[in-house]
N, C-alpha and C positions, 0 to 999 in steps of 0.2 A: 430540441425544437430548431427549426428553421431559422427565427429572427432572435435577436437579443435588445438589450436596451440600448447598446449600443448603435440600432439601427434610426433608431428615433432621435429627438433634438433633447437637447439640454436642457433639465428640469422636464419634460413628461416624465407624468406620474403613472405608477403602476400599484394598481390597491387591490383588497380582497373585499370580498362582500357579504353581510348576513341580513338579517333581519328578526326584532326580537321573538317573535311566540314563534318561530321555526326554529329557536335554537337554545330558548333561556331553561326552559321548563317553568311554564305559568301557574302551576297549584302553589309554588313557592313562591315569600318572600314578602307576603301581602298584598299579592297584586287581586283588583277585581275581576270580576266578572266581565267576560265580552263574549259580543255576537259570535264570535268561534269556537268558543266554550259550547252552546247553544245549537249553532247549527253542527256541530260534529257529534252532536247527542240525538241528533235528529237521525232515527234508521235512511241508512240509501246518501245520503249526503257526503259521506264521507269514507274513502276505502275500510272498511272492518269496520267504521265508528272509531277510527284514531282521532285523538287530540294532540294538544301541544303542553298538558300537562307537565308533562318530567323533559320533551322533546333529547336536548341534548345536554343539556342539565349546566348547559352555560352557565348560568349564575351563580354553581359552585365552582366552574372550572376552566373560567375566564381565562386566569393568568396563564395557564396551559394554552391554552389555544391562541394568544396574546406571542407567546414564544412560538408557536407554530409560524404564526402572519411574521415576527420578525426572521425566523429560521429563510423562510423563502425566500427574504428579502424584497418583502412589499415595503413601498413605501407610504400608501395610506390604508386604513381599516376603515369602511363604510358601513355604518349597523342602524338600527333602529333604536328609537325608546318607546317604551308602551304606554301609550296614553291611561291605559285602569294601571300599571304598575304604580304610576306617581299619584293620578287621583283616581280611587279605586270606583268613586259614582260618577267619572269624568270632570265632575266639578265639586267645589267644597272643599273636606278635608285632604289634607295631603297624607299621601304614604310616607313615613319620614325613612322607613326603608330602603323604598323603592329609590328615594331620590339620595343614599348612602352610596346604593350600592351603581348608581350610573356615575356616581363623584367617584368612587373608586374604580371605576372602568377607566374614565376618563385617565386617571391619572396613571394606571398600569399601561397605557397605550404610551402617553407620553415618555414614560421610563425607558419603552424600548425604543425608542425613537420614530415613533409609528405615528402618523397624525391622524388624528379622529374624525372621521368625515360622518355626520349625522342627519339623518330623515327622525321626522318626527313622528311621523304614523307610518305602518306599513299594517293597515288592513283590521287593526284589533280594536273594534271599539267599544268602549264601555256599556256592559250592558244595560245601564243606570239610563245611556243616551239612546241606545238605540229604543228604546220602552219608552224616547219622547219624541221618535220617528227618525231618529237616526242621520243621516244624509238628507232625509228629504225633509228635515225641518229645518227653517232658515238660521236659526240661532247658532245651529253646529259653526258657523263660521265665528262666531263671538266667542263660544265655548272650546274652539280651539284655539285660538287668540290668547285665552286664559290659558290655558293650559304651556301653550307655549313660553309662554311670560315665565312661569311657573317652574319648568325644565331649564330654560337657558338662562333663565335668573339665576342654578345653579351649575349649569356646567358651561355653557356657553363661551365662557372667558379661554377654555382651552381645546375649543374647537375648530379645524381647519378650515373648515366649511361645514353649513350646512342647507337641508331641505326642509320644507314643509312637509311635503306628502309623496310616497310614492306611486306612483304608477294608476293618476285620477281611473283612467279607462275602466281597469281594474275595481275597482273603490266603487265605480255608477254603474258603466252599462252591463261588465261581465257579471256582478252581484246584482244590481234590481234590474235588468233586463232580460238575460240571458240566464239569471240564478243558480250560476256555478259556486259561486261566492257567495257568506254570509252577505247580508241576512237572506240569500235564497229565495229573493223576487223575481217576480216576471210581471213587470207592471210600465207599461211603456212611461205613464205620471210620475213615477217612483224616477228612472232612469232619470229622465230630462233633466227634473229637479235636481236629483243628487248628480249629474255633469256640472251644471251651476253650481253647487252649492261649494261643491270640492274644491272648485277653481276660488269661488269666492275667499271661502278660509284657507285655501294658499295662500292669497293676498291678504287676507288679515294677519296672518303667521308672521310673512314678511316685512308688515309694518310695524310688529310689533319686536322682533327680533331687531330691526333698524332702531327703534325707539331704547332698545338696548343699547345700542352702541357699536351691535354688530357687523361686518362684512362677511364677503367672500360668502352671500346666501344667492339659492341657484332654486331650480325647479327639473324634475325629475319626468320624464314622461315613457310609458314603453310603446313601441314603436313594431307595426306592422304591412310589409310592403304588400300591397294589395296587387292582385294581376289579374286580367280578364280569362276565363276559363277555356274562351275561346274567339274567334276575330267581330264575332256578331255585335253589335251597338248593344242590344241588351245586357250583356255582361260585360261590355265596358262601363255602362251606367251603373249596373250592380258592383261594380270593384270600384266606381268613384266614388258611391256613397259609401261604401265602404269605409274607404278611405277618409271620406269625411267624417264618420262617428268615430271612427277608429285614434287616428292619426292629428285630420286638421282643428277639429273641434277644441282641442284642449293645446294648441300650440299655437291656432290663431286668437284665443281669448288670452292668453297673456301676453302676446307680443305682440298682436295686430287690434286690440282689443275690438275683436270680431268673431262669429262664428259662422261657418262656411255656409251658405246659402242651401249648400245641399243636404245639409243634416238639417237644417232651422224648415225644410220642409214636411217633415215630418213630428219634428218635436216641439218647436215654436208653439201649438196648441198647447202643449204643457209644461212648459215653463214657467218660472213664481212671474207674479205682476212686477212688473217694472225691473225686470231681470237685466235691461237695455243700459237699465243707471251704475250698474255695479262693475262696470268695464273699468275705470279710474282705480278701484282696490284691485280685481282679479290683475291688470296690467301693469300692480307697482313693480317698481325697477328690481330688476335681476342684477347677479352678478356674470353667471354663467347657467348653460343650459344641460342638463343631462340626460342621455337618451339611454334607453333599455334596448335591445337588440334583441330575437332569439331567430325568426323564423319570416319566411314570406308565407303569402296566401292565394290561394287559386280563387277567383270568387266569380259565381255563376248568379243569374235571374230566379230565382224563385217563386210559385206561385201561390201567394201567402200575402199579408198580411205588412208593410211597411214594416222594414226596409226590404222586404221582398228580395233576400239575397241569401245565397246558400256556400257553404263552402264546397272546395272540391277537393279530393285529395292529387296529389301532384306527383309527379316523376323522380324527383333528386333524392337524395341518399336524407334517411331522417334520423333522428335520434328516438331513445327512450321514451318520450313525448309523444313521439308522431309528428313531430316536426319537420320539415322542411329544412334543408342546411343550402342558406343562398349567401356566400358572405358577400358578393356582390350590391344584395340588396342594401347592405349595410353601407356601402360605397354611395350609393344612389339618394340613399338617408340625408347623409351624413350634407352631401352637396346639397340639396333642397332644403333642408335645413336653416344652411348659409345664408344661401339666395333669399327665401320666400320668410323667413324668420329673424333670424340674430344676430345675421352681418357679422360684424369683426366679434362680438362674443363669444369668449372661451366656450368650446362646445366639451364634453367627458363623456365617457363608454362609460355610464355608469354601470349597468352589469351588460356580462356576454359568457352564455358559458352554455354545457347542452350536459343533459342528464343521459347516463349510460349504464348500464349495466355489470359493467366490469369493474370490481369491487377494488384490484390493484391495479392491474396493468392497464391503463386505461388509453389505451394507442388513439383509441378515435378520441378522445380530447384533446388529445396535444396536438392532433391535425385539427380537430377543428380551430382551437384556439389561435393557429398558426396562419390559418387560412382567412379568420379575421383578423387579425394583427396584419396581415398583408392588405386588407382592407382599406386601415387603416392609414397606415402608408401610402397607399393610393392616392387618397383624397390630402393628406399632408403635400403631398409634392403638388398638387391642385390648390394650393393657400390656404388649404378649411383648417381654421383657429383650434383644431384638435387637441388638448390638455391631457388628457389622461384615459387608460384606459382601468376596470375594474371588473375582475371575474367573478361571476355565479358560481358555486359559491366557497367557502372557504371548506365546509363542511357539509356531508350528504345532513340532510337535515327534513323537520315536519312540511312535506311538499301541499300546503292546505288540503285541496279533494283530494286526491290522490294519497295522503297518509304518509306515511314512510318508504314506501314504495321505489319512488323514483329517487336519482341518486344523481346533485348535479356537486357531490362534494370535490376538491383537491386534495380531501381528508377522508377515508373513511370513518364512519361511526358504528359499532355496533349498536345495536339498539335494546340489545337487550344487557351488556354488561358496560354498555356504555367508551369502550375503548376507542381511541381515535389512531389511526393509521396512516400516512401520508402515501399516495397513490403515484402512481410513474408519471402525471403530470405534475405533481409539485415538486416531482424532483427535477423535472424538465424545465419547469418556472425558476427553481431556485438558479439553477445554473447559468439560465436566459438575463435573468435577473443580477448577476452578478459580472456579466461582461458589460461597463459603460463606467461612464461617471455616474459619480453619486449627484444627491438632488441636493440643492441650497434653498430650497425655497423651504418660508417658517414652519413649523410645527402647530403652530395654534394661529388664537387671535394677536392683536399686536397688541404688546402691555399698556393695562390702562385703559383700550379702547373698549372694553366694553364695562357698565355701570349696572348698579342698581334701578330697573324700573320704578319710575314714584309718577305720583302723580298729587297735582295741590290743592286743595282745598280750604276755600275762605268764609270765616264766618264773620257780616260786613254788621259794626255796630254803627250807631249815629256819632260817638266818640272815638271810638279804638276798634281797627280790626282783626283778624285772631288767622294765622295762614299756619295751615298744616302741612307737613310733606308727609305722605304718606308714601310706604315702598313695601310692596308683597300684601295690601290690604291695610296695614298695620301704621295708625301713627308714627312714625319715629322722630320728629319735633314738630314743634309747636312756637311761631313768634306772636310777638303782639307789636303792631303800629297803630300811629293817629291816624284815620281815618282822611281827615284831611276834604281836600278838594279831586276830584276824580283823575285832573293829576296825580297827584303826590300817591295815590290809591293805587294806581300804573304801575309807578315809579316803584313804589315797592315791591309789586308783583313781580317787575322787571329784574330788581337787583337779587331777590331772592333766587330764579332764575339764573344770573349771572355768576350767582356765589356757588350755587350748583355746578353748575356749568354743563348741563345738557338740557333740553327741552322737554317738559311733563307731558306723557302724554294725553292728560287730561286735565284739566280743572274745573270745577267747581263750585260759583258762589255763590251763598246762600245772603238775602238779607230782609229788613220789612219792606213790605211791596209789591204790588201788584206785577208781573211778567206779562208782557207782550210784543210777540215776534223778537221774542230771541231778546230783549231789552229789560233790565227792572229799574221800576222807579224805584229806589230809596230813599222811602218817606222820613226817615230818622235821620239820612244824612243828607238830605236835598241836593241829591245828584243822581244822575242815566246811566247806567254800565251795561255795556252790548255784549255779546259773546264773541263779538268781533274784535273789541278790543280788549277782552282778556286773551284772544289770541295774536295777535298782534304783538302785548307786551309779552307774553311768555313764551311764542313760539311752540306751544301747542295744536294737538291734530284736533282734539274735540274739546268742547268748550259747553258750561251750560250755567245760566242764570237761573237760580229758580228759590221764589219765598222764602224767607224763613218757618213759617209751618212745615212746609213739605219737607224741609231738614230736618224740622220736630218729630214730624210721622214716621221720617226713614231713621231715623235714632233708636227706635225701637224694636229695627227689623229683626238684630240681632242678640236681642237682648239676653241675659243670662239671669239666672237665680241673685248673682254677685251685682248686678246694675240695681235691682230693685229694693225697695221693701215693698211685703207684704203687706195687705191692708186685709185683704179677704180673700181666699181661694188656692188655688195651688200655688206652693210654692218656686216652682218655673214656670214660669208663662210659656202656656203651651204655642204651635204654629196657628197662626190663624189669625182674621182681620183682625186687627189692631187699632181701637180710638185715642187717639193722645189728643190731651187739653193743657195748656199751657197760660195761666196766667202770668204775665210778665210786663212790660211794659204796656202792654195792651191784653185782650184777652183772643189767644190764637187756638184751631179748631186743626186738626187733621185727622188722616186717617189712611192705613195702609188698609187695601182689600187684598183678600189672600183669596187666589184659585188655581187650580193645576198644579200646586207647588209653588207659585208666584207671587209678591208682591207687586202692585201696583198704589201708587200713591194717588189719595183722595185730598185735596187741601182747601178748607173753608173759610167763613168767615164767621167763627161760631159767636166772635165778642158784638156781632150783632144783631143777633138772633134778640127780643125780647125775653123782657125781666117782668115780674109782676109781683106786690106784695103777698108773701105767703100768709101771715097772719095779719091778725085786724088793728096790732100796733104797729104795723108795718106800714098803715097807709099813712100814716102821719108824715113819715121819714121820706114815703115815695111825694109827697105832693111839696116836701119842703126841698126833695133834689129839682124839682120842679122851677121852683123859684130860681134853683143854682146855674143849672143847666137846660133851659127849655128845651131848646133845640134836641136834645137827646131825647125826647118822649116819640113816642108812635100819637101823633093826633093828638085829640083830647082825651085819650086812655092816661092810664096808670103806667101805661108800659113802656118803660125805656131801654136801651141799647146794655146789653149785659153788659159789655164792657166798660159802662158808667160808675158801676157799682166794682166788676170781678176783674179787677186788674191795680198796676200799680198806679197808673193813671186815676183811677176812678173809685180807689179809696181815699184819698184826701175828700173827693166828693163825699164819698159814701160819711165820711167822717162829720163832713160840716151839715150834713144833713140830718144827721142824728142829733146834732148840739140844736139845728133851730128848731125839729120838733119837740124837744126839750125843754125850747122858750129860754134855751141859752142866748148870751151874745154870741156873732160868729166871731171868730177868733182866725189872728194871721193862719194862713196855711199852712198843713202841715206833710210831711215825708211820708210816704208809706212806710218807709224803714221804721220814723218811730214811733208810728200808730201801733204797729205791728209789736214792737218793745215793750211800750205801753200795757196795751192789751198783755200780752205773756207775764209781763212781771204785776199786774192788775193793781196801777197806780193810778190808770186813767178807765173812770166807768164809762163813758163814751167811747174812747178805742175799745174796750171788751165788747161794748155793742157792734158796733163797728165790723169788730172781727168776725162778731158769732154773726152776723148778718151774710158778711162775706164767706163764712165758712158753710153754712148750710144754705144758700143760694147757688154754689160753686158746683156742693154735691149734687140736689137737685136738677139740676142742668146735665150736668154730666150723668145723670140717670136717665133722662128725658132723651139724649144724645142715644147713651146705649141701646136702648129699646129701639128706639127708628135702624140704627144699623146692626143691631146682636153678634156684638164685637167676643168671637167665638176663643180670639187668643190674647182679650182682657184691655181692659182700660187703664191709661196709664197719667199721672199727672206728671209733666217736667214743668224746667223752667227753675228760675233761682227763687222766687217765691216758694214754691211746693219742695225744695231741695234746701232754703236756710229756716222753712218757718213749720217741721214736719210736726207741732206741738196742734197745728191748726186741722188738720187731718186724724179727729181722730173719732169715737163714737158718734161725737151730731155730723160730723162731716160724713160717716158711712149709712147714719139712720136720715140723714134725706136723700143721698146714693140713694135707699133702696125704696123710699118713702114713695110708690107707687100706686098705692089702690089695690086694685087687682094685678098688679103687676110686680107688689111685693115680692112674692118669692123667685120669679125671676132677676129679678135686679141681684138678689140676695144669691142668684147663682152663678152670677157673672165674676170676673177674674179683676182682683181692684190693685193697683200698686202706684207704686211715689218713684218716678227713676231717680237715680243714685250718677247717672253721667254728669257731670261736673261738666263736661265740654260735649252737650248734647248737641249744639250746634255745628262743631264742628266734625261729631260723630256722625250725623244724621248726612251732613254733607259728603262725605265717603263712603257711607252705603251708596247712599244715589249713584254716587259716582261708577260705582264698581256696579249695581245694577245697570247703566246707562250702558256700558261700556260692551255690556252682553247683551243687550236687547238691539234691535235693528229693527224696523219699521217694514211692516209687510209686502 
């Protein structure tokens, strides 16, 4: 070769490049299903019908190709991870394989002194997501969010750098426009969307990688110089817009957060609503920029249909591809780039390389390679922040449409016995590569710097409040404070925080009380809590107040065979709406509605709903709570506020109202706890009434509940009443559950349980939390 590293400055990096389903072989290792599975089974989509099945069988033969990339003497490795490798439905369970064997990648890079430079999707997406619209559904950006958290929560600590996505263009308009690429659309709605959406979950990746603790995160884009086909104004307008869907579109939404006037003329009609607000995530802060290089474009007026533009094919010498070889245009990039984008921001080649034919001696790579490297150069002595360059690719490997076919390795591969060969340009590399100083710059991230993701969650008593950290979903403590004055409430929140020592990026409090705008009143602890100033004190991104029912309802989203007991029906509580009734201090009502696979939380006011005597010794008791409590009756009815009677409140009532229609004295007041004692150990025949009143009034209700909503995945009681007093739950408590009418044998089919969470509040409050955190407002 022409140049060496020697030609370049001190510390440019020189890396190699792959990407995972071109090189792992995806029928292994438990990886799921994705759109390229899919569309490469589809006749005509793909050369012969090849996949990426066994591709190059990387995942057994890593550490091989590991010594390859340290042989040439690169100094970074640039790869993929596969989003269905690690979660094989894109969301839910984890692959515990999948997320082994990128921990051992990671660390065999390391060994050789090789730094890991990592993109988090290159194009594979889980089939589980595309089947929920894929790119053009807005959540993809939450769901990769997740997922992210997910990967770099386990490797991320010894990563040089990394990306969210590579090459958006690719990912929207080449797949749902043009339908080269899964999923194989041609639908201009589809494209728009998924342009947005792509950029969108960049910026959620990268805030969520930040909330890790991470640096040195960048964004990837490939890059096509567009040229008028000939001097006419119509095909300079056909190579501008060009250039706008191509090029400016996704390099003016993350650094200008804007997109070019010229593309939003055509596409603007179909973009999600309110697509204008998400410029703040799409535009969060980079570290550096990375561009893809391979080719320029002729581009001519078309008479067709918006963007009315065709290619041309062109004069200059082209590759394997059909490509165009302009390393010029790479010069031209690279400067506009500077100017109209990233200013002093490190810019990287992230790939440059051209597919060829010639399986050893590959003379036109080393020229080409040569001829961008001088490129490079160029613009270096012109001040452009140039970092590093990174070739396509290390190994010939699964070329998507195109199959096996094209060959843009430094390695050969057989493909049928799988043998890897180094070609005349990597021995051109190795030796280019060996004239210069070495690099001093780190290996990974810096020690320390990055953490465990958590996020907090508070369950707010009128006494003592209960703060969870949870990290990867999962509790991992639990404190308890006094409650306090909405001070001292902060100050906690703060110091836990502080003892931490990074910012959650969520929390969540749950307490009694009504929410509005963002605000709950805490009627138990007669104090305001905003979400404003749970962020404030915790230095979190999102923040959310919300009831304590709705923590009750979402307690059960996940529930297990192990959280419950049985009362009546399957022993799992199957998917599906969900009514939770929670006596406790009061008497609370919710309910999750299940559709499309989703929860969504319903939260009532079920403790007051009306009560009525069931039997005709009953009226005695109702007209003697009457004397106790007026104010709790409906009118001049019988009917009073359920929660007069079905709560712990409203059993001392319930108590002193049995003793006066008894024509007892009333007697000081008493605790629900030892009415409830009483009753069980049956030393007091008043609390046994008492209880049976409250026990079969409780069911009822809760039968009456189920029927209006037909709670398909079961009814559930929480709460410390239904969890210390489960002697109270038992045949009358299910035979007025089902004591319907004609509606008997329904009730009697319904799914009944007693939850078993001990800390349902503060469980119910991290579901939410983890549901909030995925859902985005349309």
């Amino acid at each position: 070769m022409k140049h060496a590293r020697a030609d370049f400055p001190k510390d440019f990096l020189f890396g190699v490049a792959t990407s995972a389903y071109q090189i792992e072989g995806h029928a292994q290792g438990g990886a799921g299903r994705t759109h390229w599975d899919t569309f490469a089974a589809s006749p005509g989509n793909v050369v012969r019908g090849e996949n990426g099945d066994v591709a190059c069988d990387h995942l057994n033969r890593f550490e091989q190709d590991f010594d390859l990339v340290r042989e040439a003497g690169f100094d970074c490795y640039r790869f993929s991870t596969s989003w269905a490798r690690v979660l094989p439905d894109g969301r839910g369970q984890v692959n515990q394989a999948g997320l082994d064997y990128y921990d051992r990648l990671a660390d065999a890079l390391l060994e050789r002194g090789i730094r890991p430079c990592v993109t988090l999707y290159h194009w594979e997406l889980p089939s589980a997501l595309a089947d929920q619209g894929g790119w053009c559904n807005r959540d993809i950006a939450d769901w990769f969010a997740d997922y992210t958290q997910v990967i770099m929560g386990r490797i991320g600590d010894r990563m040089f750098s990394a990306a969210p996505i590579n090459e958006p263009w690719c990912v929207s308009w080449l797949s749902h426009f043009e339908g080269h690429h899964a999923p194989g659309l041609r639908d201009i709605r589809a494209a728009a969307r998924a342009m947005h959406h792509v950029l969108l979950a960049h910026g959620r990746a990268i805030q969520a990688m930040r909330s890790l603790g991470m640096g040195n995160l960048g964004a990837v884009f490939n890059l096509e110089w567009s040229e008028p086909a000939d001097d006419s104004a119509e095909a300079r307008l056909a190579a501008d817009r060009y250039d706008a869907i191509y090029n400016r579109f996704f390099l003016g939404g993350v650094f200008n957060k804007e997109y070019p006037q010229t593309a939003l003329e055509g596409l603007e009609p179909h973009l999600p609503k309110g697509w204008q607000n998400d410029f703040e995530t799409i535009g969060t802060r980079v570290d550096w920029c990375g561009l893809n290089y391979y080719t320029r474009k002729l581009i001519a007026p078309a008479d067709a249909a918006w963007p009315s533009l065709q290619e041309v094919p062109g004069p200059l010498p082209k590759t394997q591809m059909g490509w165009e070889i302009d390393p010029s245009a790479l010069t031209r990039f690279l400067v506009r780039t500077r100017k109209d984008y990233t200013g002093t921001l490190p810019i990287y080649i992230t790939e440059n390389g051209m597919a060829s034919e010639e399986r050893v001696q590959d003379d036109d790579r080393i020229d080409y390679l040569d001829k961008h490297l001088a490129a490079v150069l160029d613009v270096l002595a012109q001040g452009v922040p140039v970092n590093g360059y990174f070739v396509w690719s290390l190994l010939d490997n699964y070329e998507w449409a195109f199959g096996y076919e094209k060959r843009f390795g430094l390695v050969d591969v057989d493909f049928e016995t799988l043998v890897r060969t180094p070609k005349a340009s990597f021995m051109a590399l190795k030796s280019a590569l060996s004239e210069g100083q070495s690099v001093s710059q780190p290996l990974a991230q810096p020690f320390g710097a990055v953490h465990e993701h958590w996020n907090l969650v508070a369950d707010i008593g009128g006494t003592n409040t209960r703060l969870g950290v949870v990290t990867n979903g999962e509790l991992a403590d639990l404190r308890k404070h006094p409650t306090g004055t909405l001070e001292n409430l902060l100050e906690a929140l703060h110091d836990l925080r502080d003892e931490i020592g990074t910012n959650p990026q969520a929390v969540v409090a749950a307490g009694a009380g009504p929410v509005r705008d963002g605000t709950i009143q805490l009627t138990n602890a007669n104090l305001d809590l905003s979400e404003t100033e749970l962020a404030n004190a915790t230095g979190a991104q999102r923040t959310f107040v919300i009831n304590d029912f709705t923590a009750a309802a979402w307690s059960v989203a996940e529930v297990t065979r192990s959280d419950v007991a049985v009362l009546q029906g399957q022993v799992t509580p199957p998917a599906g709406t969900r009514l939770v009734v929670g006596p406790g201090t009061g008497l609370g009502v919710g309910a999750l509605l299940y559709s499309e696979g989703r929860y969504h939380t319903v939260s009532g006011e079920g403790g007051h709903v009306g009560l009525y005597p069931r039997h005709r010794d009953e009226v005695d008791i109702f007209e003697a709570a009457r004397r106790i409590a007026p104010g709790c009756f409906f009118g001049d009815s019988l009917a009073l506020e359920a929660e007069m009677f079905l709560s712990g409140t409203g059993l001392p009532i319930l108590y002193q109202a049995v003793e006066l229609a008894a024509g007892q004295a009333r007697t000081q007041a008493r605790s629900a706890k030892d009415i409830l004692n009483d009753a069980r150990n049956g030393t007091d025949l008043v609390a046994e009434k008492a209880a049976q009143i409250f026990t079969t009034h409780l069911g009822a209700l809760m039968g009456d509940l189920a029927v209006t909503l037909m709670p398909e995945g079961g009814v559930f009681l929480v709460g410390g009443v239904a969890e210390k007093n489960r002697w109270l739950f038992s045949d009358n408590f299910k035979d007025a559950f089902n004591g319907g009418g004609r509606f008997s044998d329904l009730r009697r089919s319904l799914n009944l349980y007693v939850s078993e969470q001990a800390e349902f509040g503060i469980i119910g409050a991290n579901n939410f939390c983890k549901n909030a955190l995925r859902q985005q407002p349309d």
